[in-house]
C-alpha positions as CSV (number, residue, x, y, z in Angstrom):
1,X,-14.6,-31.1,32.5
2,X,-15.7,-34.0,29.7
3,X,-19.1,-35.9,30.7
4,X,-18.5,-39.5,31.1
5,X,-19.6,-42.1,28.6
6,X,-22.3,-42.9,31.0
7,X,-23.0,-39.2,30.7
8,X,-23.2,-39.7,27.4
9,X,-25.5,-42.6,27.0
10,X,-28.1,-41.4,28.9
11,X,-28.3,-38.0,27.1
12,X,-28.7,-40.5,23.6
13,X,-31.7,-42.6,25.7
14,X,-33.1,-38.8,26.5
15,X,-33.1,-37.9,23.0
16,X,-34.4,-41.0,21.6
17,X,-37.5,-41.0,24.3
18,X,-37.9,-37.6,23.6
19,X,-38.3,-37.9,19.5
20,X,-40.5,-40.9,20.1
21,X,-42.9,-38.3,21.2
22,X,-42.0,-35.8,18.8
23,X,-44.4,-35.2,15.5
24,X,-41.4,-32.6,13.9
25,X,-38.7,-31.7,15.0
26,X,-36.0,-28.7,13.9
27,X,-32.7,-27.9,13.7
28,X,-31.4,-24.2,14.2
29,X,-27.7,-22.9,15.0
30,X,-28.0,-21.0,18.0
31,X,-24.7,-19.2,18.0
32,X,-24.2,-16.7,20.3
33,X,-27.1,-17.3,22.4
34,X,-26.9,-16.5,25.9
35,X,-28.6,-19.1,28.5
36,X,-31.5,-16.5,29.3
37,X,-32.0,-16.6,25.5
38,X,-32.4,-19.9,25.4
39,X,-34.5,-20.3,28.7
40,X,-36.7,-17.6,26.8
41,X,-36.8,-20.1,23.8
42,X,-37.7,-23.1,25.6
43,X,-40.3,-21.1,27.6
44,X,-41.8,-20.2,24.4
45,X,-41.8,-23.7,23.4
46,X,-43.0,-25.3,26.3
47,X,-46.3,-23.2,25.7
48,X,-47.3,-24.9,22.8
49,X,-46.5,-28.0,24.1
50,X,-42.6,-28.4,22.3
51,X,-39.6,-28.7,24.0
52,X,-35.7,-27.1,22.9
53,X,-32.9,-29.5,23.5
54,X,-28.9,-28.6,23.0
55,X,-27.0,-31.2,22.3
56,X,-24.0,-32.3,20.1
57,X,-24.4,-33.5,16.9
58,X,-22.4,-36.6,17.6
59,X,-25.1,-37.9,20.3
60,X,-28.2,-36.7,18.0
61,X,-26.6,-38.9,15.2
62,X,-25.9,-41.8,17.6
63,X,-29.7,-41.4,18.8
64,X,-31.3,-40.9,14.9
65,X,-28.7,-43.8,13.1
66,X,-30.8,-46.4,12.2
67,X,-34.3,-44.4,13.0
68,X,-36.1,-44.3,9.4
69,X,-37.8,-41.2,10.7
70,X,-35.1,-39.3,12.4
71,X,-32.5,-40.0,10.3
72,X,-32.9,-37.7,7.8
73,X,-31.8,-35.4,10.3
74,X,-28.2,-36.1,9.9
75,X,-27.8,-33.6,7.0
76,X,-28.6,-30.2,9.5
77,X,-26.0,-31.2,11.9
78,X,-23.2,-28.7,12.0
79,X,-22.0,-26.1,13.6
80,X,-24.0,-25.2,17.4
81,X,-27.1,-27.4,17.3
82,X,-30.1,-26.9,19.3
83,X,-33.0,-29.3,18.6
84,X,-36.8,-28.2,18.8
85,X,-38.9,-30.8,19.6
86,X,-42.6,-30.2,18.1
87,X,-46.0,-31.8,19.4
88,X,-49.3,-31.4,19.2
89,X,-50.3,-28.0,17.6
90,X,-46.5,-27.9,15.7
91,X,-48.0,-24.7,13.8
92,X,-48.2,-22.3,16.8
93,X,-44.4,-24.4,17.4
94,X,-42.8,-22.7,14.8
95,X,-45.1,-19.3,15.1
96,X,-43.3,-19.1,18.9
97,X,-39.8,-20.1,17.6
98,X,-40.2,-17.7,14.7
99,X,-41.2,-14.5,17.3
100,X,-37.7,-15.5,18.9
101,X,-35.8,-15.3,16.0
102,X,-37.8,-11.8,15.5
103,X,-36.6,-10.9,18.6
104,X,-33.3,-11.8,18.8
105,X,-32.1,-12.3,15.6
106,X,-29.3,-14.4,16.6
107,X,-30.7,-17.8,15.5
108,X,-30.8,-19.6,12.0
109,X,-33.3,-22.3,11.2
110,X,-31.6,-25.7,9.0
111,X,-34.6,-27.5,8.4
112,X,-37.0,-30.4,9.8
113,X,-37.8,-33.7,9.9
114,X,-41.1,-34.7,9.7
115,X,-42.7,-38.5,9.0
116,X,-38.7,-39.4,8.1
117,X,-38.9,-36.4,5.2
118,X,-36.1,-33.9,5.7
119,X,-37.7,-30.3,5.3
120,X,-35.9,-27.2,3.9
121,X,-36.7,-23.6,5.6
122,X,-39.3,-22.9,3.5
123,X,-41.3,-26.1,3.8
124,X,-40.7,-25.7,8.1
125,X,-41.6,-22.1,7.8
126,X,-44.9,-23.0,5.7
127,X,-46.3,-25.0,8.4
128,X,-45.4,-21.9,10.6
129,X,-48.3,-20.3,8.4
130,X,-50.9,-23.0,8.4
131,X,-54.0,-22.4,11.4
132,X,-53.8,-23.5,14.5
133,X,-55.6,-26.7,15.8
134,X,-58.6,-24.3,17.4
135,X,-58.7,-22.2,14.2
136,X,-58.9,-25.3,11.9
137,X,-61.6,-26.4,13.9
138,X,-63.5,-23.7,14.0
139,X,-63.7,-23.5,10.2
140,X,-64.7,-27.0,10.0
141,X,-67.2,-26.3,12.6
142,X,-68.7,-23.3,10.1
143,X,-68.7,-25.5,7.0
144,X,-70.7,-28.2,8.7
145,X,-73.1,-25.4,9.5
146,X,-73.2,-24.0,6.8
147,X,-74.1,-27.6,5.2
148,X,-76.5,-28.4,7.4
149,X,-78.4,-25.2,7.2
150,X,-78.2,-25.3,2.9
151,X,-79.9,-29.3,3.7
152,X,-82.5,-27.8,6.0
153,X,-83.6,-24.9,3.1
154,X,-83.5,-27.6,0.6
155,X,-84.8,-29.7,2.6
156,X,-87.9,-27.4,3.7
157,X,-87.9,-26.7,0.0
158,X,-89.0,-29.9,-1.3
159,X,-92.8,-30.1,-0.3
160,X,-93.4,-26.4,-1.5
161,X,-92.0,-27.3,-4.7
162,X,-94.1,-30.6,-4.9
163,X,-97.2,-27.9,-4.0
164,X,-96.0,-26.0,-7.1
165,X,-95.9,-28.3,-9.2
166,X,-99.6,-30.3,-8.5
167,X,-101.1,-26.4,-8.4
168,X,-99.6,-26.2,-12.2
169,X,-100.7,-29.3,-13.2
170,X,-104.3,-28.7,-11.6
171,X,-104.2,-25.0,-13.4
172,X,-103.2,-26.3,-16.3
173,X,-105.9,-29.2,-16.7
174,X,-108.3,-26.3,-15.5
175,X,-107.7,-24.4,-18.1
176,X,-109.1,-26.8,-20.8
177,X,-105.3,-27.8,-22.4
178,X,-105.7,-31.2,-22.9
């Protein structure tokens, strides 16, 4: 049985709420997924705070037409869509979806859409490979200590170099070198 226009409509408002939300978001067939697969998937997701959505390609372009961001999505839609929807740390996103495919090996990843730019593989896969929030912030948390300790050498540095310096001036006038 068909779903109603209604039906319909309110799975576009869904996906339009849901990508107002969404910092990238990814197309991949999923052919030949069964449901647990794709319960595993969205369990996977939810973890790093994305979501998986399956939906046909008519309503996704109905919900991205006229969205400068989305719409570049247009040119992944074929086939047996599923949709991840990435937020918040959208590295460890793609690192879960990615240990799926691993695993499975029955998905294929399109490409993105990211700040209205339509991604290839390559470029989705890329920011699969970039740290995670907590490790990028942990290596700017070591470089600011680093800094601070190289200021507070240099800093404690300063007077015994001024001391250096009157002691060779005072030697040197000592020693009858005018």
């Amino acid at each position: 049985m068909g779903r109603t226009l209604a039906d319909k409509k309110e799975i576009v408002v869904d996906l339009k709420e849901q990508l107002s939300t969404t910092s990238l978001a990814v197309v991949v067939d999923f052919k030949g997924l069964s449901v647990a697969e794709i319960t595993e998937l969205r369990d996977r997701l939810h973890e790093s705070g994305g979501s998986c959505k399956v939906a046909k390609n008519t309503l996704m372009r109905i919900a991205v037409a006229g969205d400068e961001n989305w719409e570049p999505m247009t040119q992944f839609l074929k086939d047996s869509s599923a949709f991840l929807l990435l937020k918040g740390d959208i590295s460890a996103g793609i690192k879960a979806y990615q240990e799926f495919q691993k695993a499975t090996k029955k998905t294929e990843l399109r490409g993105g859409v990211m700040e209205g730019r339509a991604l290839s593989q390559d470029e989705v896969k890329a920011i699969g490979d970039l740290p995670s929030k907590e490790q990028l912030m942990a290596q700017i948390a070591g470089a600011i200590n680093s800094l601070a300790t190289k200021i507070a050498v240099g800093v404690k540095e300063v007077p015994a170099s001024i001391a250096r310096g009157i002691k060779a001036i005072a030697d040197g006038e000592g020693n009858g070198a005018d």
